[in-house]
N, C-alpha and C positions, 0 to 999 in steps of 0.2 A: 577289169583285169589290168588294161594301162595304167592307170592308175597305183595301182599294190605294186607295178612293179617299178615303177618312179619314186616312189615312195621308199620302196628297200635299195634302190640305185643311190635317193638322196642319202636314207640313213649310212650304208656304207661310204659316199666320200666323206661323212661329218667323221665316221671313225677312222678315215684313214690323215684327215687332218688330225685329229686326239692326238695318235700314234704319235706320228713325228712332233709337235710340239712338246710332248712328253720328251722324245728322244733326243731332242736338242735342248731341253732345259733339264734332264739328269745330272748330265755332269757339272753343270754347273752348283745345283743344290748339291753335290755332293762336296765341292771345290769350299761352296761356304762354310758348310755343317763341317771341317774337319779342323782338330787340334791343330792350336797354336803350339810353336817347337819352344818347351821351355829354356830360362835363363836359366843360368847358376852363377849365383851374386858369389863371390868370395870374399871369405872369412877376412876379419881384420887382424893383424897382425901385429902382437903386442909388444909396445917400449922394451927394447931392451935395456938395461940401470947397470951400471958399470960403477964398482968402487966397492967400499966397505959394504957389508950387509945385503948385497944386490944375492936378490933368486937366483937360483941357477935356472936357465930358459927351457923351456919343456922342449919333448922333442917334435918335430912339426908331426903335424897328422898326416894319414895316408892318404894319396890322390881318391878323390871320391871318383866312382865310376858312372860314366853320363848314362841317364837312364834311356831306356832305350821307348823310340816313340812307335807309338800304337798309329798308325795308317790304318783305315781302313780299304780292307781291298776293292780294288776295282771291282765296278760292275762292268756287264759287258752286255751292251742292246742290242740287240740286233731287230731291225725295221722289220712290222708287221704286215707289210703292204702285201707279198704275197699270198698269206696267210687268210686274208680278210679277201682276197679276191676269189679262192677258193671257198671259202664260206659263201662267199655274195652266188657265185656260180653253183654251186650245190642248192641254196632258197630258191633261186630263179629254176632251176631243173624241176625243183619239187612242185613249186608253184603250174609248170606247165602239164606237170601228171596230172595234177586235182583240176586244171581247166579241162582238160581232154577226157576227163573220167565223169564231167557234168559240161556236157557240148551249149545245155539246152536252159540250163540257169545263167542268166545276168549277173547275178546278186550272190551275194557270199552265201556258203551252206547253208540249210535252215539250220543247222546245230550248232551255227554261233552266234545269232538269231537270241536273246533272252528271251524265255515265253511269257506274255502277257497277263499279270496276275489278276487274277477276278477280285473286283470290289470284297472290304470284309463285309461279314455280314453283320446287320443291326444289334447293336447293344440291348441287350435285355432289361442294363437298367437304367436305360437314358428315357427321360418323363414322356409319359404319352400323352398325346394332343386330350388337352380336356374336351369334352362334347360340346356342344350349341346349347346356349340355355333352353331349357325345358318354356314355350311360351306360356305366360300367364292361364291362369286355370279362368274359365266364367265364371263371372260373379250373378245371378238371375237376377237378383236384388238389385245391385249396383245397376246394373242395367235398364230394369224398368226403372225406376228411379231417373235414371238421366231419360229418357225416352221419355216418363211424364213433365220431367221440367221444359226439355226442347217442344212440348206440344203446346204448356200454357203460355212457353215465352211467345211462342208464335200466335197465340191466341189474344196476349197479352199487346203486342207489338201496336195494334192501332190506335188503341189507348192513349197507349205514352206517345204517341207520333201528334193528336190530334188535340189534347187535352192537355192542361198544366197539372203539376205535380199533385197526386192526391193525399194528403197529411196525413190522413187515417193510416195508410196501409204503411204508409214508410214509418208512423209511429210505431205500427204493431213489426217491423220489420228491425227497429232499434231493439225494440224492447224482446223482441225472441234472440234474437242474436246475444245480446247482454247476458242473458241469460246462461244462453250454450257457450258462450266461449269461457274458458278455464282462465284465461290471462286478464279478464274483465272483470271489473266488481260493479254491478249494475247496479243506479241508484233512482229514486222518484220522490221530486221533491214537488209541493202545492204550490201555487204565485201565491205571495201575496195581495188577497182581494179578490182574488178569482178564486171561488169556492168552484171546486171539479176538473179544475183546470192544473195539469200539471204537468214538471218538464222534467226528461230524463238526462241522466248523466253516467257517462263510461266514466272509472276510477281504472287509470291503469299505471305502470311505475313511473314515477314523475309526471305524471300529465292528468287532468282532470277536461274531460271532452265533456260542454252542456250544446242538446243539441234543441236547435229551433224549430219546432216543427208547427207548421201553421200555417196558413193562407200569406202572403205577403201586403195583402189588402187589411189584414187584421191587425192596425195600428195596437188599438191597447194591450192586444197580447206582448208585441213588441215592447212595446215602453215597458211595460211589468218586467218583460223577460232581462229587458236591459236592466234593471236596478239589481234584480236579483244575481243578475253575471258579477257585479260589482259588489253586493254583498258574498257571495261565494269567496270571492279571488281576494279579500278582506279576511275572513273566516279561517280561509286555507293558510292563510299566511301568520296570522295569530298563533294558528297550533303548531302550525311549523316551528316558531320562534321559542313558543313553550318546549318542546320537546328537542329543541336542539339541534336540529335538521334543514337542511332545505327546502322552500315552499312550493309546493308543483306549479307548472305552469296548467296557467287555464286559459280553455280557448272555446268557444261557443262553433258549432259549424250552422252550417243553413246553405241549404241544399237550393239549384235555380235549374232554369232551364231555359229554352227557348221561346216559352211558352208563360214564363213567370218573369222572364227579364226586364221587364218593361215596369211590371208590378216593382219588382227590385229597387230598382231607379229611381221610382216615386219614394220607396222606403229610404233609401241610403239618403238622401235631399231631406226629408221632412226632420229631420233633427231629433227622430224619437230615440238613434243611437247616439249617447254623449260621443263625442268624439278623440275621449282616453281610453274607450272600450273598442274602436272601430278596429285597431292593432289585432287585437283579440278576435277578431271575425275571421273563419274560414270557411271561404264560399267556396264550397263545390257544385261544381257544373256536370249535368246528366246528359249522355245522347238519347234519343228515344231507346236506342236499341240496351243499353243502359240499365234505363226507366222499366224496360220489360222485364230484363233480367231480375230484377228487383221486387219486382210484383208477382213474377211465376215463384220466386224464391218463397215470397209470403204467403200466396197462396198454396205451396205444396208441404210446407209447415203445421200451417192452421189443419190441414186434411191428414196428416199423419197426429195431429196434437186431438183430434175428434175420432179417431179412428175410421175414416174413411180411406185413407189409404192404412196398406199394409206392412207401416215402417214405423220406426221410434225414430223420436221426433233427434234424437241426436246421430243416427243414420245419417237420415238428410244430411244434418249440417257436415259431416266427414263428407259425405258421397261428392256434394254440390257445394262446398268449400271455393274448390279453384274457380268455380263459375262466376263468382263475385268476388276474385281476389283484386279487381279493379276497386270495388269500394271501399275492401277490407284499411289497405292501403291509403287512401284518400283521407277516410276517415281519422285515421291515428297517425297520422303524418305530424311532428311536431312543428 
């Protein structure tokens, strides 16, 4: 309540300086703002000519009468000061009715108070949360499927842990895949001289992969395999040239391991690879764990291709796809 009335105490001396500032710069705004007292220039007064032919002179005109000046009338102020002290004395009175009529409130009335508006409510057509994706529905299929692959890998795993690479199964693992994959044109070509004996090749865009499959102890498959990589990457290049296009690159792979490496080492040294073709080698290296991967894959192939298990044989390869996207990779690496 001190406060409010400090406040109307302050506001009234700020009005009772207004006042008199006003009251002492009236007159003088009035002293600027008034008519200047006009001139009156007089008329020029014409030669009079004396002699033959002279005019007779007119007769003067009548005194012009001075216009009469417009003053504005005074104002007349009189100070506000009593005025404003009786106003300030009347708030202060009323002020003390309304504190004596609420003894027990601090605070201004609750009715000057704005009341607190309630939140709006929700838009109707502001977007509603979309839901949680729905999880993946079971697949039975896909399921046993992967469950029979993780049993033969694990079945698989001492195999490849203890033994070198077996040619057989990785052949028949080239040659199913060539097959299933859409992006592959699977090829089999004879050696030369080796009646039975024959080596596969992926055709994929710009690239021709011949792969080596074979003991690495078995020199003359190698020496054969070598002439034939050189008549190939001859061959390809011819039709290229005929046809007007660029000639694929060709690259032969040949798979080692831990267990072949050594075998390896005798090959790469005996000179059966010329060494314009060595560029051309891509050796891929297997872990056991790998190796296993690899052989559960062939063996759960051949068993859906015989109908022992209960899948077509291009299930598999969608289902167990990612499980060997390690070699996918490796292999068509250019």
């Amino acid at each position: 309540m001190e406060r409010v009335i400090l406040v109307l105490a302050l506001l009234a001396g700020l009005h009772l300086v207004l006042s008199f500032l006003r009251w002492v710069v009236q007159p003088v705004q009035d002293w600027l703002l008034q008519k200047p007292e006009p001139t009156v220039t007089p008329e020029p007064v014409p030669e009079a000519r004396t002699g033959w032919g002279a005019d007779p002179l007119p007769p003067p005109p009548p005194p012009a009468s001075e216009p009469a000046l417009d003053f504005p009338p005074a104002q007349t102020h009189v100070a506000p000061a009593a005025d404003a002290f009786v106003k300030l004395r009347e708030m202060l009175h009323r002020l003390r009715e309304t504190d004596s009529a609420h003894p027990d409130s601090g605070t201004a009335p609750s009715s000057q108070i704005p009341p607190q508006q309630a939140p709006p409510p929700p838009s109707l057509s502001s977007p509603a949360v979309p839901p949680p994706p729905a999880p993946p529905k079971p697949d039975p299929a896909a399921d046993l499927l992967l469950g029979r692959f993780g049993a033969l890998r694990m079945q698989m795993h001492a195999e490849a842990s203890s033994q070198p690479l077996d040619s057989a199964k990785l052949t028949d693992l080239v040659r199913l895949a060539g097959r299933r994959f859409p992006l592959v044109r699977l090829s089999e070509h004879e050696l030369p001289g080796m009646t039975g004996r024959h080596t596969l090749c992926w055709s994929l865009q710009g690239l021709e992969i011949i792969f080596g499959l074979s003991p690495m102890s078995d020199l003359p498959y190698w020496r054969t395999l070598a002439g034939f990589c050189a008549g190939r990457q001859a061959d390809l290049a011819d039709l290229a040239e005929k046809e007007g296009r660029a000639a694929p690159k060709v690259k032969w792979v040949i798979f080692n391991s831990a267990h072949d490496d050594a075998a390896w080492q005798t090959l790469a040294q005996s000179g059966e690879i010329p060494a314009p073709l060595r560029d051309s080698v891509d050796l891929v290296w297997l872990e056991p764990g790998e190796i296993a991967a690899l052989y559960a894959m062939q063996r759960i192939i051949k068993e859906a291709e015989s109908g022992v298990l209960q899948a077509e044989p291009a299930q598999v390869m969608s289902v167990l796809a990612r499980e060997l996207d390690f070699f996918w990779k490796r292999v068509t690496r250019p």
